[in-house]
MARZATI-758053 format. One record per residue (C-alpha): residue in three letters; x, y, z; residue number from 1. Coordinates in pm, 1 decimal. Layout:
N
<drentor><tormar>ALA</tormar><x>X</x><y>Y</y><z>Z</z><kolvo>NUM</kolvo></drentor>
...
//
This chain:
192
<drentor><tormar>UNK</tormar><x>0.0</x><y>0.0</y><z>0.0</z><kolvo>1</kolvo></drentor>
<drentor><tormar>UNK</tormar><x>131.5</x><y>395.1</y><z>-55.7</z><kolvo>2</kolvo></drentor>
<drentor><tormar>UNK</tormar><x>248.7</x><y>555.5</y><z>195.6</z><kolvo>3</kolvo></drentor>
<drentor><tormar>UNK</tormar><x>59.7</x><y>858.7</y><z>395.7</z><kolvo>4</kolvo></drentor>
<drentor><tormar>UNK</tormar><x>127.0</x><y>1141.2</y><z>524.3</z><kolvo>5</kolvo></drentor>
<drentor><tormar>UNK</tormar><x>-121.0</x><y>1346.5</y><z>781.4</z><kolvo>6</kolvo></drentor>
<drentor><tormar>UNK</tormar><x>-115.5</x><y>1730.3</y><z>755.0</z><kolvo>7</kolvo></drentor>
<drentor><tormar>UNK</tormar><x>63.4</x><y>1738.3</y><z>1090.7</z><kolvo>8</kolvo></drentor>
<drentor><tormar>UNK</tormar><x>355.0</x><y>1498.8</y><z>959.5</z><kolvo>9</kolvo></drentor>
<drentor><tormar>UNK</tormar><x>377.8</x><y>1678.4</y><z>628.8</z><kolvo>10</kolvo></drentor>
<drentor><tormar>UNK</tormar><x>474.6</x><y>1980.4</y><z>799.2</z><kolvo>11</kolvo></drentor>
<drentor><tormar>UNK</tormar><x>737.6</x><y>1846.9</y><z>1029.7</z><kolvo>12</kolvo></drentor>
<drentor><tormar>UNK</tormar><x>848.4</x><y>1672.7</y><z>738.0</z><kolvo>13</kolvo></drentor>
<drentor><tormar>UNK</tormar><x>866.0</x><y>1995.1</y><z>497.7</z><kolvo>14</kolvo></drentor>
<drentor><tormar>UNK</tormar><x>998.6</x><y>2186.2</y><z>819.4</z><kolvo>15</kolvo></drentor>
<drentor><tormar>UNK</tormar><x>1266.1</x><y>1872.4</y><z>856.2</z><kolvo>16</kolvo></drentor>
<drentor><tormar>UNK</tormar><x>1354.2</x><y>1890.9</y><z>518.2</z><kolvo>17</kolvo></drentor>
<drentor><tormar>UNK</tormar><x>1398.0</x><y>2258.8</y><z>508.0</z><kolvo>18</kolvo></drentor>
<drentor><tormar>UNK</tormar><x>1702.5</x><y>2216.0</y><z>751.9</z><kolvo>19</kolvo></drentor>
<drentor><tormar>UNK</tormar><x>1823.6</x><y>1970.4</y><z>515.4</z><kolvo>20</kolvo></drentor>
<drentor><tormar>UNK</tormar><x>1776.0</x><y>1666.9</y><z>695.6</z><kolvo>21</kolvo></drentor>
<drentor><tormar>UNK</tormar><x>1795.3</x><y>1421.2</y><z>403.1</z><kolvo>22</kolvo></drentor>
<drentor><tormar>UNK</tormar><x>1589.6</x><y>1169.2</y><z>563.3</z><kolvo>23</kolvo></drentor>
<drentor><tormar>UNK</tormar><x>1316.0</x><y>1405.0</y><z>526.5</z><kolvo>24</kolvo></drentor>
<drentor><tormar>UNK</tormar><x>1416.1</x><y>1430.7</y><z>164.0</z><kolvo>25</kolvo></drentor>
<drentor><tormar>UNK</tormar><x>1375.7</x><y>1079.7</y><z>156.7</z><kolvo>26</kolvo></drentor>
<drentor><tormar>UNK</tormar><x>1040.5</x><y>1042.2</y><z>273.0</z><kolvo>27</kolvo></drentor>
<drentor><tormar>UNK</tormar><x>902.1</x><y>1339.1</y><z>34.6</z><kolvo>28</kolvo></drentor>
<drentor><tormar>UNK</tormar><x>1072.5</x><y>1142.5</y><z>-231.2</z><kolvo>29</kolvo></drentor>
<drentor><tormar>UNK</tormar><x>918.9</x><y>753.6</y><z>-83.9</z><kolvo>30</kolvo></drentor>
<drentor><tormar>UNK</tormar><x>589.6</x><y>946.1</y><z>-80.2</z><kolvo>31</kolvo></drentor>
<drentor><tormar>UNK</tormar><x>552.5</x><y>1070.9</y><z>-424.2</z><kolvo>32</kolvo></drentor>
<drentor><tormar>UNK</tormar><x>785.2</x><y>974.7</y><z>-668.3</z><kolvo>33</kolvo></drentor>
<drentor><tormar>UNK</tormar><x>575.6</x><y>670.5</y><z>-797.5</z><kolvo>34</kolvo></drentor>
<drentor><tormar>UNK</tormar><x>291.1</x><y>906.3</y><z>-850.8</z><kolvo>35</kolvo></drentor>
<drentor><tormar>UNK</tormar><x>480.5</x><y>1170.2</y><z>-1012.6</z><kolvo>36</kolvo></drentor>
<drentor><tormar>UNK</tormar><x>636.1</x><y>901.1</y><z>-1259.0</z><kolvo>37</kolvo></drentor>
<drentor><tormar>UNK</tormar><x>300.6</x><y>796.7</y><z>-1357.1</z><kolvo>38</kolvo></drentor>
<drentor><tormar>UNK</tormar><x>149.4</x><y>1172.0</y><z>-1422.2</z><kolvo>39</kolvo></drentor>
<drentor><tormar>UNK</tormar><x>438.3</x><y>1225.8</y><z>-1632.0</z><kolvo>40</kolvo></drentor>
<drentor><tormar>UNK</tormar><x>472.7</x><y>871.9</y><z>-1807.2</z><kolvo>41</kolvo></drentor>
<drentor><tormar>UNK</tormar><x>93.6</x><y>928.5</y><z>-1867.7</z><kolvo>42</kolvo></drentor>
<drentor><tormar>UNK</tormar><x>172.7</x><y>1288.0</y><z>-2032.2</z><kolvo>43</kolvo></drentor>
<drentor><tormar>UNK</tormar><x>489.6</x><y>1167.6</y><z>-2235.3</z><kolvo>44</kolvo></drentor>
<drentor><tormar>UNK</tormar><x>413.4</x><y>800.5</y><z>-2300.6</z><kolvo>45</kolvo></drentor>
<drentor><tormar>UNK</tormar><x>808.2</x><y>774.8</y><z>-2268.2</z><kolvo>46</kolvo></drentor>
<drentor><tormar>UNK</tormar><x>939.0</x><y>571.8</y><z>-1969.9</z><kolvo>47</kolvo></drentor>
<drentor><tormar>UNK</tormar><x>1273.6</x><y>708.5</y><z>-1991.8</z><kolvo>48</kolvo></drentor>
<drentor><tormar>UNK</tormar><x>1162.8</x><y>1065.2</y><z>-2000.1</z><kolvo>49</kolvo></drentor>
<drentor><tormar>UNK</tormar><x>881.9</x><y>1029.4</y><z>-1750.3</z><kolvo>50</kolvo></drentor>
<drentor><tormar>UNK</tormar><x>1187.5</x><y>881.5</y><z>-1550.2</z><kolvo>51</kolvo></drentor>
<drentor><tormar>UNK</tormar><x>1413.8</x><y>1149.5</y><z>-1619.7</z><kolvo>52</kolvo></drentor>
<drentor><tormar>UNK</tormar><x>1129.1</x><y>1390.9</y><z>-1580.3</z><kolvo>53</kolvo></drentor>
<drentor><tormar>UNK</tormar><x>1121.9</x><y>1265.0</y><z>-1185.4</z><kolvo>54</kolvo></drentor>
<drentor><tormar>UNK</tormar><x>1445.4</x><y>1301.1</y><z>-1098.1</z><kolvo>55</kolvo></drentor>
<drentor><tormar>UNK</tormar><x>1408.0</x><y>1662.3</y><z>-1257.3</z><kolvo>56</kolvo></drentor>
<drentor><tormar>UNK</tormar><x>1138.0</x><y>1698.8</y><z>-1039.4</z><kolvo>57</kolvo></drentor>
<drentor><tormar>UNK</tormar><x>1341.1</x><y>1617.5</y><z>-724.4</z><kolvo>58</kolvo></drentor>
<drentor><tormar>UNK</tormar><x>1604.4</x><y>1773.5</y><z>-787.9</z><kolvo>59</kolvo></drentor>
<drentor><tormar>UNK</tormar><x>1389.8</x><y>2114.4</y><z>-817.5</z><kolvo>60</kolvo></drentor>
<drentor><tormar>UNK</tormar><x>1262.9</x><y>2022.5</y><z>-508.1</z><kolvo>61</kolvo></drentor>
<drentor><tormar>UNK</tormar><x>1559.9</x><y>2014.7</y><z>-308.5</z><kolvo>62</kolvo></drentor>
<drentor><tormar>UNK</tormar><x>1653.0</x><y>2379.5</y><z>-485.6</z><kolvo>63</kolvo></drentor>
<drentor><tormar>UNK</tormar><x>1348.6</x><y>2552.7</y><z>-394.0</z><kolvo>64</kolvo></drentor>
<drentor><tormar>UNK</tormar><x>1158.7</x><y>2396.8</y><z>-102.0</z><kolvo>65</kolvo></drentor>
<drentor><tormar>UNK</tormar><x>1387.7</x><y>2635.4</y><z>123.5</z><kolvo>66</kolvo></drentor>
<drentor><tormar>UNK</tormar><x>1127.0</x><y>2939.9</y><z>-28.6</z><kolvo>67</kolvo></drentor>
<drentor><tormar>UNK</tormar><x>809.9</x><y>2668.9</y><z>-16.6</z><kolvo>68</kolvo></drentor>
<drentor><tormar>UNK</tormar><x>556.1</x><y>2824.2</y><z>273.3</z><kolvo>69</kolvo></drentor>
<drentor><tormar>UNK</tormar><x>273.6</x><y>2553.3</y><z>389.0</z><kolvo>70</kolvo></drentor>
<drentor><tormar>UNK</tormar><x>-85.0</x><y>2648.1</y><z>377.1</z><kolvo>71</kolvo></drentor>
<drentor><tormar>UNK</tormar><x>-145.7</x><y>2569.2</y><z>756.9</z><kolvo>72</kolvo></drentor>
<drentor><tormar>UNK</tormar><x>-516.4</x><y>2491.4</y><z>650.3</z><kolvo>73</kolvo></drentor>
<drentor><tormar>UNK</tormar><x>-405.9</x><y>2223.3</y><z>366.9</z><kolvo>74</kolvo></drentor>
<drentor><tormar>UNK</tormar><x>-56.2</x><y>2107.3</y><z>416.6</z><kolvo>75</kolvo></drentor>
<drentor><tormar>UNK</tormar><x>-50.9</x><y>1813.1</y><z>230.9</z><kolvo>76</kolvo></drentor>
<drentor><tormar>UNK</tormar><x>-291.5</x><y>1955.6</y><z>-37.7</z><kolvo>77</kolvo></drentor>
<drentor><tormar>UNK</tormar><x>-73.6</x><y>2219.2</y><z>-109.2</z><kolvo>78</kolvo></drentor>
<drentor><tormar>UNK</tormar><x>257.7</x><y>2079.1</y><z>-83.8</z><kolvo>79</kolvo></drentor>
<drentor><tormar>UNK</tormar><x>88.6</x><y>1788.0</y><z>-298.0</z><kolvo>80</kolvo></drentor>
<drentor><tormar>UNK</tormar><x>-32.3</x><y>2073.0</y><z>-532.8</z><kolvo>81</kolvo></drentor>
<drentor><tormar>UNK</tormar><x>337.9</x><y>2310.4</y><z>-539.4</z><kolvo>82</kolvo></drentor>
<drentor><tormar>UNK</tormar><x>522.1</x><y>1921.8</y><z>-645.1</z><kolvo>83</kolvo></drentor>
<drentor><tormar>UNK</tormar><x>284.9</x><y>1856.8</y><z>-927.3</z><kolvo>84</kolvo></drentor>
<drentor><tormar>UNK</tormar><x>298.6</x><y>2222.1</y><z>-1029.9</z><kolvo>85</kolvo></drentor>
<drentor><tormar>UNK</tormar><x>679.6</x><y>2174.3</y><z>-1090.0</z><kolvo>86</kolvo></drentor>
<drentor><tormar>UNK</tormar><x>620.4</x><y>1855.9</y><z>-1262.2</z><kolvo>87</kolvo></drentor>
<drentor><tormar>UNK</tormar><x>363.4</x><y>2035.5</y><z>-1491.8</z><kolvo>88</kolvo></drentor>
<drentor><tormar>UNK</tormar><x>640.5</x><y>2284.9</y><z>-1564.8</z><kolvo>89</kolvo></drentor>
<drentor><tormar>UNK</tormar><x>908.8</x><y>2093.9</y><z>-1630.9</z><kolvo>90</kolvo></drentor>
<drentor><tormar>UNK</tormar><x>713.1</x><y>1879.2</y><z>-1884.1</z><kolvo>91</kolvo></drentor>
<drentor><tormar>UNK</tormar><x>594.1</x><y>2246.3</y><z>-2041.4</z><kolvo>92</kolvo></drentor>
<drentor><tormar>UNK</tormar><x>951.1</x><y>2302.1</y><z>-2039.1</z><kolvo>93</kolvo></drentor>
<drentor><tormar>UNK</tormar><x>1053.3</x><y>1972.3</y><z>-2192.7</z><kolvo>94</kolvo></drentor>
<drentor><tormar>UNK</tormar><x>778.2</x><y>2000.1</y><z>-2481.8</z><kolvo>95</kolvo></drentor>
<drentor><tormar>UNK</tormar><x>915.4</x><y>2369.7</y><z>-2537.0</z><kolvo>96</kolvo></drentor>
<drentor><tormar>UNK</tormar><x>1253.9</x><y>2197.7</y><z>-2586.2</z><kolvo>97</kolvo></drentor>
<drentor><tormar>UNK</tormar><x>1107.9</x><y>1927.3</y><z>-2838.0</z><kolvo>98</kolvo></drentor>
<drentor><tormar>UNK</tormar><x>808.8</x><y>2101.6</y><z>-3016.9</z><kolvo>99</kolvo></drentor>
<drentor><tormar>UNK</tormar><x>930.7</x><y>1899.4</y><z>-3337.2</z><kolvo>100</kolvo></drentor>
<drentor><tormar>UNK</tormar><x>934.7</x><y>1614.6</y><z>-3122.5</z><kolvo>101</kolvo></drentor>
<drentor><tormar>UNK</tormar><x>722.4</x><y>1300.2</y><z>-3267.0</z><kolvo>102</kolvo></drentor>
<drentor><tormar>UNK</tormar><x>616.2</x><y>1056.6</y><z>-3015.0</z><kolvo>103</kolvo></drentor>
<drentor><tormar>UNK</tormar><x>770.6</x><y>681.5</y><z>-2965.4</z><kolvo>104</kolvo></drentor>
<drentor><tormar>UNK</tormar><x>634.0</x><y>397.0</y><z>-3092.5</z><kolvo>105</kolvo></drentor>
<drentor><tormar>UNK</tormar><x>464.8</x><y>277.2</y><z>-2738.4</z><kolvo>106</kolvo></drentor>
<drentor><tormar>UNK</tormar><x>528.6</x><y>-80.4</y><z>-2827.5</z><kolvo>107</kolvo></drentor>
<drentor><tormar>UNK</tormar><x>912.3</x><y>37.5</y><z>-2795.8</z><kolvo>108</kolvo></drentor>
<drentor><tormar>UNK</tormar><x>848.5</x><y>117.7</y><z>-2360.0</z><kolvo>109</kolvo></drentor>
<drentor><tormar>UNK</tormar><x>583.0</x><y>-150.3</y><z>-2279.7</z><kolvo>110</kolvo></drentor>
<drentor><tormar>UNK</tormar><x>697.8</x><y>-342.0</y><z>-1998.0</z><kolvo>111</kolvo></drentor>
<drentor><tormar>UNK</tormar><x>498.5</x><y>-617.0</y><z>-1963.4</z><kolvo>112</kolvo></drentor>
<drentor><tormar>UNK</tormar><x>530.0</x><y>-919.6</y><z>-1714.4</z><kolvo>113</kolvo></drentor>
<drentor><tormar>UNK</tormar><x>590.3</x><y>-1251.6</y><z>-1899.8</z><kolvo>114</kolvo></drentor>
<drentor><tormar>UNK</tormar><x>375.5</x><y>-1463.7</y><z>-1734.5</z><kolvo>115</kolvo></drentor>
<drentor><tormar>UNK</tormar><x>49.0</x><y>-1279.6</y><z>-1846.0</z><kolvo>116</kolvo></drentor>
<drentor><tormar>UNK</tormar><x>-115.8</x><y>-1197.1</y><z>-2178.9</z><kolvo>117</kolvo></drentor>
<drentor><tormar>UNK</tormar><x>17.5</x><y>-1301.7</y><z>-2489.2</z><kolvo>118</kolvo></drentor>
<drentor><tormar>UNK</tormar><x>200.8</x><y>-1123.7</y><z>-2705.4</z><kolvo>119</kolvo></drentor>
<drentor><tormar>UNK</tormar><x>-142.8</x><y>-1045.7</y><z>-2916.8</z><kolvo>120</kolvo></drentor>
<drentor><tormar>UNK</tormar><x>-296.6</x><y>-968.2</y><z>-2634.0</z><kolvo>121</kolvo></drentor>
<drentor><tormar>UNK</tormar><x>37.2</x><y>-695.0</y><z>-2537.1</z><kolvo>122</kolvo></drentor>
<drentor><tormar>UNK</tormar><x>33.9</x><y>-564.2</y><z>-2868.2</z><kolvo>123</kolvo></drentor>
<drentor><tormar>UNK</tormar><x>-371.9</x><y>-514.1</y><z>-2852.6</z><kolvo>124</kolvo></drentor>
<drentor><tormar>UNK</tormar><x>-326.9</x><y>-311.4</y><z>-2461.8</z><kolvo>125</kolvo></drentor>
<drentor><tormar>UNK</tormar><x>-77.1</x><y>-98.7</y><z>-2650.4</z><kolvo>126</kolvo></drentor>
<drentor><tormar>UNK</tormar><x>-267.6</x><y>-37.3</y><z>-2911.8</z><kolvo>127</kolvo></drentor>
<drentor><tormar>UNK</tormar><x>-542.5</x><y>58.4</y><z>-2722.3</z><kolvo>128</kolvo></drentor>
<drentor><tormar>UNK</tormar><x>-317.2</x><y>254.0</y><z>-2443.6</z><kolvo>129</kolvo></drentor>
<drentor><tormar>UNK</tormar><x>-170.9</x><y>499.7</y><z>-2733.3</z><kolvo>130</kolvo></drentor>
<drentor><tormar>UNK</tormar><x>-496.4</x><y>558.0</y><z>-2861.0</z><kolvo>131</kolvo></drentor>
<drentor><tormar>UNK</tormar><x>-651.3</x><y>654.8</y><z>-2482.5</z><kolvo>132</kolvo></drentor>
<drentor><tormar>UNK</tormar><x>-296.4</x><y>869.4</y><z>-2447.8</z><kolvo>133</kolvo></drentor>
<drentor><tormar>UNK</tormar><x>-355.9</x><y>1063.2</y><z>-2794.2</z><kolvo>134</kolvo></drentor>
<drentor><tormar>UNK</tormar><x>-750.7</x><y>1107.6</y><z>-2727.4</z><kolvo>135</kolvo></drentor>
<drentor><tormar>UNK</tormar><x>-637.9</x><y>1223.5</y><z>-2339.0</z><kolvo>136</kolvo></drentor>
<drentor><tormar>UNK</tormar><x>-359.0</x><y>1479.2</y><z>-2574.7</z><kolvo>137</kolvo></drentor>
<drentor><tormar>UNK</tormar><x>-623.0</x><y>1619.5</y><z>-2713.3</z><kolvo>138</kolvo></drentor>
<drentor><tormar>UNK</tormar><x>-814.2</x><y>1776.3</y><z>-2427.0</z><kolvo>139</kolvo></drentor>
<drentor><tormar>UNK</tormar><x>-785.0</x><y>2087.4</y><z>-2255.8</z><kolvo>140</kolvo></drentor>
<drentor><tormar>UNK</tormar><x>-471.4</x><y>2124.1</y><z>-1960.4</z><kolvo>141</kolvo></drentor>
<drentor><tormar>UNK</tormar><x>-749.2</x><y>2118.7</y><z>-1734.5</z><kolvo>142</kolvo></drentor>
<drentor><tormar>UNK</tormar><x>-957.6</x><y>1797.1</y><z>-1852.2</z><kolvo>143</kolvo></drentor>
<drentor><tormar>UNK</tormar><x>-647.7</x><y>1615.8</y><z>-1879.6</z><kolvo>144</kolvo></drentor>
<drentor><tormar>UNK</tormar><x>-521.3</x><y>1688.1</y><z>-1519.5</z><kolvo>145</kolvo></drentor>
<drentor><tormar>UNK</tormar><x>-880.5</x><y>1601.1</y><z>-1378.2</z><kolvo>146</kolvo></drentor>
<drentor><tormar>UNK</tormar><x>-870.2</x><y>1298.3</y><z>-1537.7</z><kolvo>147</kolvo></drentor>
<drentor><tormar>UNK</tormar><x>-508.9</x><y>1216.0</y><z>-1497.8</z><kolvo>148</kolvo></drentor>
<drentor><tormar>UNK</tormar><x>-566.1</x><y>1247.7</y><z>-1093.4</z><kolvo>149</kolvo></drentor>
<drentor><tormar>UNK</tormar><x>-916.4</x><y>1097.2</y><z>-1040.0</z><kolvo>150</kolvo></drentor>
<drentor><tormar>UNK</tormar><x>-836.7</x><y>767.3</y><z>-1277.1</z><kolvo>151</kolvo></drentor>
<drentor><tormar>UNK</tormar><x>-486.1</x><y>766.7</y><z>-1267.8</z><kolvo>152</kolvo></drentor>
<drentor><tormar>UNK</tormar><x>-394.7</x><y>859.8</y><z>-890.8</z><kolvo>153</kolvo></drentor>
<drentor><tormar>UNK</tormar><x>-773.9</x><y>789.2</y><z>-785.2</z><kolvo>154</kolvo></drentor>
<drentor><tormar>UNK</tormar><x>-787.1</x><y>1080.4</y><z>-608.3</z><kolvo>155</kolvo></drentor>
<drentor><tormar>UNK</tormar><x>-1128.3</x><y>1186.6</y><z>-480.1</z><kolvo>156</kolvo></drentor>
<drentor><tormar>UNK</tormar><x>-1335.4</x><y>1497.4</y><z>-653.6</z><kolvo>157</kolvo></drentor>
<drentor><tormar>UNK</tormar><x>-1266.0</x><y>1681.4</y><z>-334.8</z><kolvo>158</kolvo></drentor>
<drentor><tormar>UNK</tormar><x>-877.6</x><y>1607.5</y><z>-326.5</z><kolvo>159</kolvo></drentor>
<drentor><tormar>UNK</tormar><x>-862.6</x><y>1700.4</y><z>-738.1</z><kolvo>160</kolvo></drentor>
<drentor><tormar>UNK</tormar><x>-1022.1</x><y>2007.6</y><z>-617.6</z><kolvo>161</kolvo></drentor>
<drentor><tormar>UNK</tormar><x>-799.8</x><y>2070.1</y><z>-320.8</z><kolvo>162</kolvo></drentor>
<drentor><tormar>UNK</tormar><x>-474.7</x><y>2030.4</y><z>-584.0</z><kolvo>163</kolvo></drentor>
<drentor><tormar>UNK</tormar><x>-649.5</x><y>2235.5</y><z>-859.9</z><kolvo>164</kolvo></drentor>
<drentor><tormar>UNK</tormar><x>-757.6</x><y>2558.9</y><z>-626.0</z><kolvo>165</kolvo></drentor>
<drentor><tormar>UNK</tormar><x>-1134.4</x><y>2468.6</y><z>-759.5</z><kolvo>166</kolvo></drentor>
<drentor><tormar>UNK</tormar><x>-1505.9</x><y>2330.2</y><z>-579.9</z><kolvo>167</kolvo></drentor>
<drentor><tormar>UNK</tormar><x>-1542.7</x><y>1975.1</y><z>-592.1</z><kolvo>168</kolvo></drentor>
<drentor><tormar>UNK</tormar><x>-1826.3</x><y>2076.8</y><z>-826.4</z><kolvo>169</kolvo></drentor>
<drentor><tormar>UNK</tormar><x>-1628.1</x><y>2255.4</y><z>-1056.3</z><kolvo>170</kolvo></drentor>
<drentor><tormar>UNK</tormar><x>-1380.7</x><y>1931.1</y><z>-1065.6</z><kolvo>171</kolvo></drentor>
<drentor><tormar>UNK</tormar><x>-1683.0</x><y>1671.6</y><z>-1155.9</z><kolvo>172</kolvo></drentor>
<drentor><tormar>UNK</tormar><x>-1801.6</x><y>1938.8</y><z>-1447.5</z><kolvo>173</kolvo></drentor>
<drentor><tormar>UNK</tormar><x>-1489.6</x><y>1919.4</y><z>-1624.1</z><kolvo>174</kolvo></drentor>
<drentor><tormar>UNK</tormar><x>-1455.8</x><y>1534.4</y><z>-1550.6</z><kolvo>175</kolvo></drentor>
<drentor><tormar>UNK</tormar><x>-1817.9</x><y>1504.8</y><z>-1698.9</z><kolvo>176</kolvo></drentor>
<drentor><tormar>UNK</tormar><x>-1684.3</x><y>1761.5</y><z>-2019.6</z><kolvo>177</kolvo></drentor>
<drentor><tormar>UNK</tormar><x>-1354.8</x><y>1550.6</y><z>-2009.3</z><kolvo>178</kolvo></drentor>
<drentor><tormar>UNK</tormar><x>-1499.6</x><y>1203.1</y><z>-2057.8</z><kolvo>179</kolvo></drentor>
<drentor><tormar>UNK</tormar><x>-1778.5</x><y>1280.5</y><z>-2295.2</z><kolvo>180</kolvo></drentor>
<drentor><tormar>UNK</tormar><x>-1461.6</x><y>1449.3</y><z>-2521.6</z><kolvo>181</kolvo></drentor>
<drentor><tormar>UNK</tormar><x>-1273.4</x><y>1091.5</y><z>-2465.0</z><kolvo>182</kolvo></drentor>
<drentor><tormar>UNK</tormar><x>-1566.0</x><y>940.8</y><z>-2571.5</z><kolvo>183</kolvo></drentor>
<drentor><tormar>UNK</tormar><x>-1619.1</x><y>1167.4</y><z>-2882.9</z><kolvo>184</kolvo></drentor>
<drentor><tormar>UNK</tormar><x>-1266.2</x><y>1102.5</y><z>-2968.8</z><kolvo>185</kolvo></drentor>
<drentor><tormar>UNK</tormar><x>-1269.2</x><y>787.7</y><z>-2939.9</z><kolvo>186</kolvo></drentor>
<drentor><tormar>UNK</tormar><x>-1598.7</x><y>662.3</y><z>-3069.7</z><kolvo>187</kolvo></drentor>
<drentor><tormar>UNK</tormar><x>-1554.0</x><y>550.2</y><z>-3469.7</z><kolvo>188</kolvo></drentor>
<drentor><tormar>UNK</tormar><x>-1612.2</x><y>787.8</y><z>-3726.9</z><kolvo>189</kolvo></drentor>
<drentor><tormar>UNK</tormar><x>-1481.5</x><y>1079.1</y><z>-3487.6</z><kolvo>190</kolvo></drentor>
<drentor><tormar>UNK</tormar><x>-1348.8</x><y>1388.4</y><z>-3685.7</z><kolvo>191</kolvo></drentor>
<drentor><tormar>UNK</tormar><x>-979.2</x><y>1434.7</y><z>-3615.0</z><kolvo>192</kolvo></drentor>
//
């Protein structure tokens, strides 16, 4: 199971980490570097550059949690929030770097255990993957975050909202807009 933090640990932990303890950096980096990999390996579709993406990530940590000031009402929220923020503009920044960029084949970075589905079967989940990561490409920043935290982190409405600085309500209207767009997308005969 992931590891948890309560508001009152995360700011012992940010506060520990601020005087450069590095077992605090340790613990920051225990409790979310699986889930930043995945926002970013769901955004790039590369593992290597969702990987190098991370340590990116981390490494901006360390350089500017020193200025980072917790909301005392939301700790982990907003220190939650502030990390995913940095991942979101380092990918910006990477997709700057390589507008020309085409994406990799996905069948090139699938992983997939050898005791399970059958090669057909591999080649059919990729398929089907890189079409769900172009449709999810095509949606708005906003739809695509919503999405990317309620079915890929499986946050709740109300945590989504608490990252996004919107009402739980907003955050179920654009997952409403945001899946009847995948489905447009996705359905056959779809304009492109």
């Amino acid at each position: 199971m992931q590891d948890v933090c309560t508001d009152a640990e995360m700011v012992a932990l940010i506060k520990e980490a601020q005087r450069g303890v590095p077992a605090a950096y340790d613990r920051l980096y225990n409790l979310y570097a699986d889930k930043i990999f995945r926002y970013l390996y769901t955004r790039t579709s590369q593992r290597e550059c969702a990987e190098d993406l991370t340590a990116d990530v981390f490494v901006r940590l360390i350089q500017v949690l020193p200025r980072f000031r917790v909301n005392a009402e939301r700790p982990v929220a907003s220190f939650s929030a502030w990390l995913y923020r940095i991942a979101g503009n380092l990918l910006t920044d990477y997709y700057r770097r390589q507008r020309h960029r085409q994406h990799a084949d996905i069948l090139e970075h699938a992983h997939l255990p050898g005791n399970g589905p059958t090669p057909d079967q591999q080649v059919a989940a990729a398929e089907e993957e890189s079409l769900i990561l172009q449709a999810l490409a095509k949606l708005g920043e906003e739809q695509q975050a919503v999405v990317l935290y309620r079915f890929g982190e499986q946050y709740s409405a109300q945590q989504v909202a608490d990252l996004m600085g919107k009402t739980a309500g907003a955050v179920k209207a654009l997952q409403h807009r945001a899946l009847t767009n995948l489905r447009r997308i996705l359905s056959p005969g779809a304009e492109e």
